[in-house]
C-alpha positions, 0 to 999 in steps of 0.5 A: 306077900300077906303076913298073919295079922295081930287082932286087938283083944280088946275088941272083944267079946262081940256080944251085941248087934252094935260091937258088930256094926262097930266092928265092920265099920272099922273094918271097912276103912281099913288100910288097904283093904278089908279083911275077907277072912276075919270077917266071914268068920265073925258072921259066921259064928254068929249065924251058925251059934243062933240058928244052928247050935243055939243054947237057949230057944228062939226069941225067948222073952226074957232074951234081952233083943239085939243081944247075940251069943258072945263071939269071944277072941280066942274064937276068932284067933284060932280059927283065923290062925287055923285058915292062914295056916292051912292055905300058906302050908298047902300052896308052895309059894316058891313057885309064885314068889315072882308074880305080881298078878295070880295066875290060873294055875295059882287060882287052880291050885288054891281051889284044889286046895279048899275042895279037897278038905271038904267033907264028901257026905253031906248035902252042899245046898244046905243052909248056913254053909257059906262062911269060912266059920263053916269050912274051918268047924265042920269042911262044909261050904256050899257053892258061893263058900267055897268061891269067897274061901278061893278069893279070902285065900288068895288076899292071904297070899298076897294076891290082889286081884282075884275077886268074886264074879256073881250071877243070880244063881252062880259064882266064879272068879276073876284075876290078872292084871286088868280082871279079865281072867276068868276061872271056875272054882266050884260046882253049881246044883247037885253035881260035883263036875271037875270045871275048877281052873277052866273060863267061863267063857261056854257058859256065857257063849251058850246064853246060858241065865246062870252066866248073866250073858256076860254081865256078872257082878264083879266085885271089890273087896268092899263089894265082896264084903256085902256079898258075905253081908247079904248071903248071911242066912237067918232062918231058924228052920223053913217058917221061921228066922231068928230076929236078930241075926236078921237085924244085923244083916239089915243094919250091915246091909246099910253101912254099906249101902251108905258107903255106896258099896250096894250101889252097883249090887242089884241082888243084895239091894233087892235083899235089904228091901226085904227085910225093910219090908219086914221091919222097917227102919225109921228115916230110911227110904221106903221098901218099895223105893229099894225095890225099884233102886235094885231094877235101876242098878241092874239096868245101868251096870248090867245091860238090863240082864238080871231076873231077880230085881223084877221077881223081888218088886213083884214079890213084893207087890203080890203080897200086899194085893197090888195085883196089876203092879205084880203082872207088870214086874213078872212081865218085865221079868220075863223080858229079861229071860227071853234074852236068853237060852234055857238050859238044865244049868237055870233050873232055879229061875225055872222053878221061880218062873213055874211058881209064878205061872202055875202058883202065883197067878192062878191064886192071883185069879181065885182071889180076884174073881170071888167079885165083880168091882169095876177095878178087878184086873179081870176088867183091865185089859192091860193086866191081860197084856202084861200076862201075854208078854210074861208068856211070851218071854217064856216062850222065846226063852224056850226057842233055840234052847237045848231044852224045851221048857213048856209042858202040859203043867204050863198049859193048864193054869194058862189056860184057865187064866185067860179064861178068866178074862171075857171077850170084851176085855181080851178084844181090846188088846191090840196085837201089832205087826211083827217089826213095829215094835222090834226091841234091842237084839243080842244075838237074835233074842228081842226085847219087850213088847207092850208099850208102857213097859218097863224096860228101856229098850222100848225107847230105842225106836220111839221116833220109829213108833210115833212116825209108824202110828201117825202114819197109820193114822193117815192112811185110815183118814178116809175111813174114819167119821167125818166128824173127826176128819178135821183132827186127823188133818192134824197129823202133819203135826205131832199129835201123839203123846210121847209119855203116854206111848213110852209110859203108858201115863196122861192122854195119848194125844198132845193137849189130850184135856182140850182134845177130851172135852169133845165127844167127837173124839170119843171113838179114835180116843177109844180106839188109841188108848188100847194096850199094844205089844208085840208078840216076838215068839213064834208060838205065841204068834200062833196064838193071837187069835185064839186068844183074841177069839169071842170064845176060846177054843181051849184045847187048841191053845194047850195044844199051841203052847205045848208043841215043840219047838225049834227042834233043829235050832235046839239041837244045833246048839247042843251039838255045837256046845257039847250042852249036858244035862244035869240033876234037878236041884231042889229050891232053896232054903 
């Protein structure tokens, strides 16, 4: 078992955002593990002495920058003497001292433990309540505290396996010899239901987004590490943060990344891009690079099922005016919801998604037609794609989901968006059977839909696609002008570009330079170079010709997207899987 661990004095006081860089470095290499406990305490005095109980106002100009308020040793030792003792007193270790491996009710037990000294009257959501400096000052912990507090007591009884399980908006643990042991040990939004010790295996059963469809991030000690790096909170209050705890957690953020212990942690990557975004740093990648790094991670490690790498690009894009790049990452981000089930549990993304739809992009729209330049995303009728497979995938969210998620709130700004775009730029999108497109499955839910988009699952059928499209192009070999039969001929050979289909990028036939110099192609170039997708929800479906139409029928379409549907699906899964309800939450700080 763990023994208590002698700090060295001479470390000390950590007054500067290097004495603390200097600190975690030499924390991170050390044998055999880094120190869970020990370090949550260090960051959280100091974002709970800046931004919380700070003894002079925020960045006051006389204020030397980078300087932090001192963290001084007998800080540090007591309440890291304080949080051994209460855990080692409070778990009878006789009971364990034969396991090698922890066990649920060991798991069960430590949870029990850290749950029952926190103080009931106060609100669980709130800021600066993650670290053990938190729990060990004032028994506070929010959700993702009280789960690294479980995994930090069991590293100081001497139990090496449990380590932190991580989805976009929850936290659990995982433990026993292989990791493949799974336990609740907090609560998620304003309940305080008791799951603590049980699997998660219903929330992951019910495709549930808090549960990822099982592609959590499962952490090491060094993952766990930037885990606490990345939750660190700098703000002071809702408009403004303090400076230099958000430089400490940006140049933390980036001993790990070099350490390569981001490399699997799509969430705490897209973080540092924002704060590079914010104050770059010289010599580093750009913010957008971060930003796309984030979205490959998640798509190598995690079956492409994390929301937030797009939501985080696209934030970025919205803000600086790149307004199609915006609709195209909402796009991809709504290919990553449609894969799953909604249910009162993803009340966050819900609210992210609904902030997109109703604040976002209506803004969006105000903005773009106070003119009429020949570049304006209203002439574009790939953006109006991309805004109909956004919708799409909110749509087949909602499909076999316990809840419905569409209402009027919905239908109204979508609505006056589409109306937005004139006819001629919704006529060009072309609208493809059903099944000529069918991306990857998971248990019934379809991947993306236009064809330069960006996920991979496009490229699973791309031999499928180019036969279906040449073929096509035979078939209608009779009917097309004469001057053109000698090009369709041709299509023997593969005349279609394979980039240009997959990615949207060059000329859409082979040797498409030669083949543009001639206006007899004109027509059929016209013709190929329209963006396509797939529509996979039924209620979607039932909108492509009103959206298509020379003139929208308005009222139809509210009526369309509101209605409810898969009612007997829905209520199948509700009763298979006891699925509640539960309070709203509100957004988080």
């Amino acid at each position: 078992m763990a023994g208590f661990r002698q700090l060295d004095r001479k470390v000390f006081p950590l007054q500067d955002i290097p004495s603390v860089v200097k600190f975690f470095k030499k924390e991170l290499e050390r044998k055999p593990e880094p120190d869970l406990a020990l370090l949550s305490i260090i960051v959280g005095a100091i974002e709970n002495s800046m931004t919380c109980n700070r003894p002079y106002p925020a960045n006051n100009e006389n204020d030397e920058f980078g300087h932090l308020v001192p963290v001084e040793y007998h800080i540090v030792e007591t309440l890291y003497t304080k949080f051994h003792t209460i855990i080692k007193s409070t778990v009878d270790m006789s009971l364990y001292s034969d396991l090698k491996y922890a066990t649920r009710e060991l798991v069960k037990r430590v949870s029990d433990v850290i749950w029952n000294s926190l103080t009931r009257s106060y609100y669980k959501d709130r800021a600066h309540l993650q670290s053990l400096y938190s729990y060990l000052t004032g028994n506070k912990l929010d959700c993702f505290g009280v789960a690294f507090a479980v995994v930090a007591a069991c590293q100081v009884l001497g139990f090496s396996d449990v380590h932190l399980a991580l989805s976009e908006d929850h936290t659990w643990v995982v433990f026993g010899e292989n990791g493949d042991q799974t336990a609740e040990v907090t609560w998620h939004g304003k309940g305080s239901e008791d799951k603590r010790g049980q699997e998660v295996t219903p929330g992951v059963g019910s495709h549930s987004w808090l549960y990822v469809n099982g592609y959590p991030i499962i952490c090491d000690r060094w993952m766990e590490v930037a885990a606490l790096v990345s939750t660190i909170n700098p703000s002071l209050s809702i408009t403004n943060d303090v400076v230099e705890v958000a430089l400490l957690q940006q140049e933390l953020l980036w001993v790990l990344y070099d350490l390569g212990h981001l490399a699997q942690f799509p969430i705490a990557i897209g973080n540092l891009a924002d704060l590079e975004e914010i104050n770059p740093t010289q010599g580093r990648p750009p913010c957008s690079s971060l930003f796309q790094e984030a979205i490959l991670s998640a798509r190598k490690y995690y079956n492409n099922q994390h929301v937030y790498p797009y939501t985080y690009q696209a934030g970025y894009f919205y803000r600086h005016n790149m307004y199609k790049e915006a609709f195209e990452s909402w796009a991809n981000a709504s290919d990553v919801i449609r894969l799953y089930n909604y249910s009162r549990d993803d009340e966050e993304i819900y609210k992210e998604l609904m902030e997109i739809a109703n604040e976002l992009i209506p803004h969006i729209m105000k903005v773009v037609s106070s003119g009429h330049s020949a570049r304006s995303i209203l002439k574009d009728p790939e953006c109006f794609a991309y805004l109909l497979r956004f919708y799409d995938g909110i749509c087949q969210w909602e499909e076999g989901s316990p809840t419905p998620v569409l209402h009027i709130g919905w239908a109204k700004p979508l609505v006056n968006t589409i109306s937005k775009f004139d006819a001629e730029v919704r006529s060009q999108v072309v609208i493809l059977p059903g099944g000529l497109l069918e991306g990857s499955e998971k248990d019934g839910k379809e991947g993306g839909d236009v064809i330069n988009n960006n996920n991979d699952c496009c490229k699973t059928r791309e031999g499928d696609l180019i036969s279906s499209l040449e073929s096509k192009v035979k078939d209608k070999q009779a009917a097309l002008h004469p001057s053109i039969e000698a090009l369709t001929a041709a299509c023997g050979e593969r005349i279609l570009n394979r980039d240009f289909l997959i990615q949207g990028g060059g000329e859409p036939f082979v040797g498409g330079a030669e083949l543009a110099s001639s206006s007899n192609v004109d027509l059929l170039k016209t013709e190929t170079t329209q963006p396509k997708l797939v529509l996979h929800s039924e209620k979607m479906r039932g909108l492509k010709d009103l959206l298509l139409a020379e003139k929208l029928n308005t009222h139809a379409i509210s009526l369309q997207l509101t209605a409810q549907s898969q009612v007997q699906v829905g209520k199948k899964v509700r009763e298979e899987q006891g699925l509640g309800t539960r309070p709203k939450r509100t957004r988080r700080e």
